[in-house]
N, C-alpha and C positions, 0 to 999 in steps of 0.2 A: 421639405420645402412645400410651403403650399402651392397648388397650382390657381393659377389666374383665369376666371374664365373671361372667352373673349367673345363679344357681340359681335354680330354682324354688323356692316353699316346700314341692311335695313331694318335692322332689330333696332339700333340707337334710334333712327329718325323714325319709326313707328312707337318708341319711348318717348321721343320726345314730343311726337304730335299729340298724342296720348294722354299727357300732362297737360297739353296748349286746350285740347279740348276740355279736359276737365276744369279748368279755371272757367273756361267761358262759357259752360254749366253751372258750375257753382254760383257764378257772377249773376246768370240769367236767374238761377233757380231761389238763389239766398239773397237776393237785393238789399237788404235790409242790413247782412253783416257788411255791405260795401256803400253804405249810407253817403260815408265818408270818402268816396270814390266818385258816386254821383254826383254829389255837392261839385266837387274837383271838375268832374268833364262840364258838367254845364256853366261852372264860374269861365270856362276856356272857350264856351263856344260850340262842345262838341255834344253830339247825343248819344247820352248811352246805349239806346237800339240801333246806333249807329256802327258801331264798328265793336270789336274785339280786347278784351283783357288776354294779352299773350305770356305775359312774364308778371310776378310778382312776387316778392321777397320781403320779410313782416321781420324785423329786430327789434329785439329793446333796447331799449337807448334810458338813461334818467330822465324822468320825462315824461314815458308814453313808450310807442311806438314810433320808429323811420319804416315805412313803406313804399317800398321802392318797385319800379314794374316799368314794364312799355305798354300801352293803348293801340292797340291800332285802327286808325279810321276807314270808315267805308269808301273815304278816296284815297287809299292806300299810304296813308302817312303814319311812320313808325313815331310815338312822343313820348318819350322816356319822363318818368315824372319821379318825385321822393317828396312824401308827405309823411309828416309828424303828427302824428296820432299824443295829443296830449293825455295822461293817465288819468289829471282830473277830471275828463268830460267836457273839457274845451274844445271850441271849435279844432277842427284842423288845420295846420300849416304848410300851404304850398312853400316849399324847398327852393326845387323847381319843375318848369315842363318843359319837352325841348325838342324839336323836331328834328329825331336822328335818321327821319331815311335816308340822308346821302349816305353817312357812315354803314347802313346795314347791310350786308352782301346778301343779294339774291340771286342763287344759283342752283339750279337742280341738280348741278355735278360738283359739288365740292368735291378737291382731290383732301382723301384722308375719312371726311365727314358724309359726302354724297348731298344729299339736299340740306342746302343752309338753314338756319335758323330763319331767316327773314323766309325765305321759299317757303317752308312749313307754314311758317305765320301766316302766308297770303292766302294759304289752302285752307287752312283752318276759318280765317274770312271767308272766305268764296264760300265754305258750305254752311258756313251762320248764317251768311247773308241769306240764302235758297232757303234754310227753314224758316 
């Protein structure tokens, strides 16, 4: 039988900062592959030196691309979006956008987890914001 290894909970939530941080480098660094991402926050009102790409998820669909992800803004508001990435070079299609921080638990002690997902996220903010 194989054995399973097991993370710690501060190994998972240092994986998963890890990832947080590497999007919102990419984001910073490649602007150009999230053309269609900028378009999106600024059609919404938000700025993209303004807050955080924390989550994103790229499927194909017929069509194009569904890209799905959460924003989070420099006033702490978590916005779940899913945009259609058309195949032919058409514009993009907001889905939707949606403002999930009630739904997001933040907590530094998740039982099980240790620091929530949202908690991460806010960390990962806080230190965008300072550089």
């Amino acid at each position: 039988m194989a054995s399973i290894e097991q993370r710690s909970i501060q190994e998972q939530n240092r994986q998963a900062q890890a990832q947080m941080r590497a999007l919102v480098s990419q984001f910073k660094t490649n602007s150009t592959n999230f053309h269609w991402l900028i378009d999106i926050l600024e059609s919404q009102s938000e700025s993209p030196q303004g807050g955080v790409l924390v989550s994103l998820k790229r499927t194909p669909e017929q069509g194009g691309h569904i890209c799905e992800g959460i924003w989070l803004s420099a006033d702490r508001q978590f916005l779940e979006f899913s945009v259609l990435l058309p195949s032919d070079g058409g514009p993009p299609e907001l889905e939707f956008w949606n403002d999930v921080s009630e739904e997001i638990i933040i907590n530094a002690h998740q039982p099980g987890t240790g620091k929530s997902f949202g908690f991460l996220a806010l960390e990962v903010l806080d230190e965008s914001l300072k550089s």
